[in-house]
N, C-alpha and C positions, 0 to 999 in steps of 0.2 A: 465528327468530334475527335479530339486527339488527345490520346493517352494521357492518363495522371501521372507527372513522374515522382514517384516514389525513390530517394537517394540508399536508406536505409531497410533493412529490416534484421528484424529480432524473431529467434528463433526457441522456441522452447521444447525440450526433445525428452521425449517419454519414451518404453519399450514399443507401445502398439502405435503413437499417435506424435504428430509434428504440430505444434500451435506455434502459426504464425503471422505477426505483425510486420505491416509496412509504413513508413514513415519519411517525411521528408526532414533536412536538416532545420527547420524553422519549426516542425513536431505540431504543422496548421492543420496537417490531413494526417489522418491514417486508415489502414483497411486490414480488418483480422477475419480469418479463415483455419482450416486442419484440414490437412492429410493424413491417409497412413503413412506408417514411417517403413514405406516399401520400397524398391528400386525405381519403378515404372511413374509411383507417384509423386515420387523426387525429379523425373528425369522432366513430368511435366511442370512442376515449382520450376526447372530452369528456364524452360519457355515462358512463365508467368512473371520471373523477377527482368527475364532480358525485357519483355513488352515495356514493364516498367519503368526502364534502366536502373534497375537497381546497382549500385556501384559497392557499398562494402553489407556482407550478412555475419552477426554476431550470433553464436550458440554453446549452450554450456559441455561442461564437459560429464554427462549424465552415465556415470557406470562406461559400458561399452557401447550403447546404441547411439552414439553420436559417428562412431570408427564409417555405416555405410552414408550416410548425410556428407560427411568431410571427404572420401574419397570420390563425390561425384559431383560438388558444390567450388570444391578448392582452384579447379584447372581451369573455371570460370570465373570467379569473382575472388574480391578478396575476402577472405574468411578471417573471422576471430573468434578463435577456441578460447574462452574464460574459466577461470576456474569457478566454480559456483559460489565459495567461500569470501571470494571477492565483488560480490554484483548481488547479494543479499539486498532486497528492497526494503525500507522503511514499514514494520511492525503495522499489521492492520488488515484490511481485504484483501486476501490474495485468491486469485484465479488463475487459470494457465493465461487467459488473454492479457492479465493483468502481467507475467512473468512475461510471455514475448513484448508486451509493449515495453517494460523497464528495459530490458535488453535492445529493443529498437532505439531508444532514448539514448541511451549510454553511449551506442556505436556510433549515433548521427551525432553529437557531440562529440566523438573521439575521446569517453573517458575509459579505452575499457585495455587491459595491457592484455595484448597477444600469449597464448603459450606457445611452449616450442611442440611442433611437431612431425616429427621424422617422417622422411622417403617412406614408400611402402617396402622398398624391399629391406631398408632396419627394421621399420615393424616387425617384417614377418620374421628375421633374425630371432630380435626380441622374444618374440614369440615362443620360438623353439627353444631359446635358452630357459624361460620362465617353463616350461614343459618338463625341461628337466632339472627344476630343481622342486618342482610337485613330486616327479616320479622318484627323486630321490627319498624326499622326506614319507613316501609309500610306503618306501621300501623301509627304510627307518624304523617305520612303526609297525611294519609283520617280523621285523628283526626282534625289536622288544617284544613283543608277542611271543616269536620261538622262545627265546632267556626266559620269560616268565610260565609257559609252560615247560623247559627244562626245567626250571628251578619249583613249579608245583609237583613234579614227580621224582625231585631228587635225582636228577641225573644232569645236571649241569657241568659237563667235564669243558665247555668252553672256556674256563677259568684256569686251565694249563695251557693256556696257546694265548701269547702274548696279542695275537691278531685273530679274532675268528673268522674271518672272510679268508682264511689261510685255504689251500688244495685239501691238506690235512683233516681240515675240520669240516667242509662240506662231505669229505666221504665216510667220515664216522656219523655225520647224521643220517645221510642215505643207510647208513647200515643201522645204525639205534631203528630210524623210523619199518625199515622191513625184518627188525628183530633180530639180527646174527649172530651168533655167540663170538667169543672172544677168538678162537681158533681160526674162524671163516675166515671174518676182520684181517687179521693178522695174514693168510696165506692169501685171501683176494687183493690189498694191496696193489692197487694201479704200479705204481715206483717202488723201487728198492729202498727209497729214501723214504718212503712214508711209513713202510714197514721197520727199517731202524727206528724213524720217530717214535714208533707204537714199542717198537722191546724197550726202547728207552724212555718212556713213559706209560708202562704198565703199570706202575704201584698206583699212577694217577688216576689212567683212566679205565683202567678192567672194571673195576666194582662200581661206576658211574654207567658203563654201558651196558653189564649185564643186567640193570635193571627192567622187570618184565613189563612194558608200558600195555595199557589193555589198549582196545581195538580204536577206541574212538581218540585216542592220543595220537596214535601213530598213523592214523589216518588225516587231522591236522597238522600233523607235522609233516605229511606227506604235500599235502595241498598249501601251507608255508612255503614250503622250500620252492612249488612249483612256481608259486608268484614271486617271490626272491628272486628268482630266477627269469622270468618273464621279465621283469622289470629292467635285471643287470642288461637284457638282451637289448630293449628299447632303448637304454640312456647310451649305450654301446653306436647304434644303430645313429642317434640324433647329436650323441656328439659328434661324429663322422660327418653326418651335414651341417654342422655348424661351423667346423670346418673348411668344410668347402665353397659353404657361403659365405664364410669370409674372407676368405682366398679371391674368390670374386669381385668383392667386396673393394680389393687392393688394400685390406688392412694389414699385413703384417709387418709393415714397420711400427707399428700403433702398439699392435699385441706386443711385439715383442720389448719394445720399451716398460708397456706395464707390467710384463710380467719378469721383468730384472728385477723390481721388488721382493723381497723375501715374501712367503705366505702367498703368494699370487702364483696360480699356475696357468697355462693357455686357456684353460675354457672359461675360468675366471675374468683372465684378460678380456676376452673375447663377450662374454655377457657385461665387463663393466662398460665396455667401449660400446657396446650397442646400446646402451641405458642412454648414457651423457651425448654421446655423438660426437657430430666437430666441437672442441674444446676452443674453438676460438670465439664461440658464444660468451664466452667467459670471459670478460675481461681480466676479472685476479682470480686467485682459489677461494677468496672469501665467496666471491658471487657462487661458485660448484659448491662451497660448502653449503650454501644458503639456500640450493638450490635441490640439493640433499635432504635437509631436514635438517643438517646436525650444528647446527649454527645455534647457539644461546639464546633463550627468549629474553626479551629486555622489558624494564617496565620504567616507565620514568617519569618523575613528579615532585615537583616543586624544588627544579636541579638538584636531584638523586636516583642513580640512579642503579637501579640491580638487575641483574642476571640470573636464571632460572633453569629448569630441567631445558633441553633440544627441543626447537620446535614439531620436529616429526613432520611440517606441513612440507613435506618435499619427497623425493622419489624410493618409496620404504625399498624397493627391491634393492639399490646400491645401499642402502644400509644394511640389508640381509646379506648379501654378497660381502662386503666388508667384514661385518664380525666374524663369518666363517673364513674371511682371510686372516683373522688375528690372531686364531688360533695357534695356525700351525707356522705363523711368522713368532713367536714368543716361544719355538722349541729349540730354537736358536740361540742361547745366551751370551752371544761375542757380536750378535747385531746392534746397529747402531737404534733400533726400533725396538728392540727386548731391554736395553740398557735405558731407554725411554721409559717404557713401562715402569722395569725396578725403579725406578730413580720417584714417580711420583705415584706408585703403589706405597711408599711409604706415607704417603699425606692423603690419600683417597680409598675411596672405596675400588676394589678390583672393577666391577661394573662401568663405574665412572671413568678409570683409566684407559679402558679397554674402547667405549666412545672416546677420547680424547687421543689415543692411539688412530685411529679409523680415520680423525677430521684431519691428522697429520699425515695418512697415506693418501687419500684423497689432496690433499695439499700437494704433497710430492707427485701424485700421477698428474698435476697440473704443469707442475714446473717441467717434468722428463717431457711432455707432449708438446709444451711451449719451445723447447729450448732442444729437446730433439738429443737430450742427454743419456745415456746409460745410469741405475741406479747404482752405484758402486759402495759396497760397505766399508766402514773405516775396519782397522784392526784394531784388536784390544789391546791398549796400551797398560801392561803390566805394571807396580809398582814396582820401581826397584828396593 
């Protein structure tokens, strides 16, 4: 007797478990079954769907337990990764059998859009760039911590150093945290220069560091500073490979177009390019906009029609990545992107200008990528 051929199936993908439906494009037969969602049990679903000939497998995109399914599924068949917000089944019985058969439905009729998804080795890019900006935002938060216990014991002299990550200021906490008086401080001084800093800011900071911190302060502050420090060592260590993977990569005519933008530096570059990927996915910047999140929700009815907050449904990390580029692109006030801002900070809210800045950088990294252009700032044309 010879094989059922099954054209389809649908796949529905949990952390422990794979519920899967097979389907032909006329949806006269089907066959539902589960595996684990393990290496060995996948590698035998390829034997199972080839018997079949199964030709296209559809599955959501479920947290991260889809990432081992798609890299052992994809270099066999053709694969459609869905977003789940989109393949939502009509309100009523639902079962997993009941989710892979909707999704075997969808795919054997062709109604389901493909998402984009990158080479393994952009992932793993990806990957390390998202790593470091958790360990940033770490560190971030045992920074606030030290300020907040400085400032519970009244010795917060980090408020006379315009930078506290300054040479300066790490070695006046090593010395607050093991107690030294003012004299030690002053004559152990690593550089000649930190000891001028210190005579030249004695009025400020003697009477903040002679403060006597008891035992269990300066033992957190000792164990702060250690992870501070752990931390600067990692993101040090990971932007160096990120680097070099992308060296590899053959990106750096990419990076460095992005990063002729004001507010954008290399590793910025280099995590937004590994977000978006090839740009020529894109037909216009609306599509990267849309593609983002930061494109307007629209609502429209009875020809009218309005505009609302961003949608958000699009790739939150390039929009993390962008506002921390806005920042320090708007310290610039002779750019043609800080003169943006001014111009409709007078009509909006900061927040809202500051999204509306970001959909205009994202615009421009489309054209520089398109067109293979340098950002070049205008100058400020003075009144006479």
């Amino acid at each position: 007797m010879s094989k059922v051929i099954f054209e389809a199936c649908g796949i529905d993908v949990h952390k422990e478990m794979l519920s899967i439906c097979l389907t032909n494009r006329e949806l006269t037969r089907t066959r539902f079954f589960e595996i684990p969602n393990q290496g060995d049990a996948i590698r035998e679903l390829i034997g199972i769907l080839k018997a079949h000939r199964v030709q296209q497998v559809a599955y959501e995109s479920t947290s991260i337990y889809w990432l081992l399914l798609h890299d052992l599924l994809e270099p066999q068949f053709d694969c459609t990764l869905v977003n789940s917000r989109q393949v939502k089944a009509i309100p009523g019985r639902k079962t997993d059998a009941k989710d892979a058969e909707w999704l075997a439905t969808l795919i054997a009729k062709q109604l389901l859009k493909k998402s984009y998804v990158p080479p393994i080795q952009i992932r793993q890019l990806r990957e390390l760039c998202r790593l470091v900006r958790t360990l940033k935002a770490e560190q971030n938060r045992f920074l606030n911590r030290q300020i907040k216990l400085l400032d519970q014991w009244n010795c917060n002299f980090l408020t006379a150093f315009s930078k506290p990550e300054t040479r300066t200021c790490q070695y006046l906490l090593l010395g607050l945290a093991q107690q030294h008086s003012w004299e030690e401080l002053v004559a152990q001084a690593p550089t000649q220069r930190i000891q001028n800093e210190l005579h030249h800011k004695q009025s400020q900071l003697k009477s903040k560091l002679m403060t006597d911190l008891p035992a269990a302060a300066r033992l957190e502050l000792q164990v702060i500073r250690r992870i501070i420090t752990t931390h600067q060592e990692e993101i040090d260590r990971l932007e160096t490979e990120i680097e070099v993977q992308a060296s590899t990569l053959n990106w750096e005519p990419q990076i460095e177009l992005i990063a002729s933008i004001p507010g954008i530096g290399k590793q910025s570059a280099i995590a937004l390019y590994s977000e978006f990927g090839e740009i020529s996915k894109f037909p216009t910047p609306s599509h990267l906009v849309a593609w983002t999140g930061l494109a307007p929700s629209v609502y429209q009815s009875a020809g009218k029609q309005y505009t609302g907050h961003i949608t958000k449904q699009g790739n939150r990390h390039i929009r993390y990545i962008l506002y921390n580029c806005v920042v320090p692109a708007l310290r610039d006030k002779s750019t043609d992107l800080s003169r943006f801002y001014q111009r409709l900070r007078k009509l909006k809210p900061s927040k809202v200008v500051k999204v509306a800045l970001m959909t205009k950088i994202l615009r421009i990294i489309h054209h520089l990528l398109t067109s293979g252009e340098f950002f070049l700032a205008r100058p400020l044309k003075l009144k006479s």
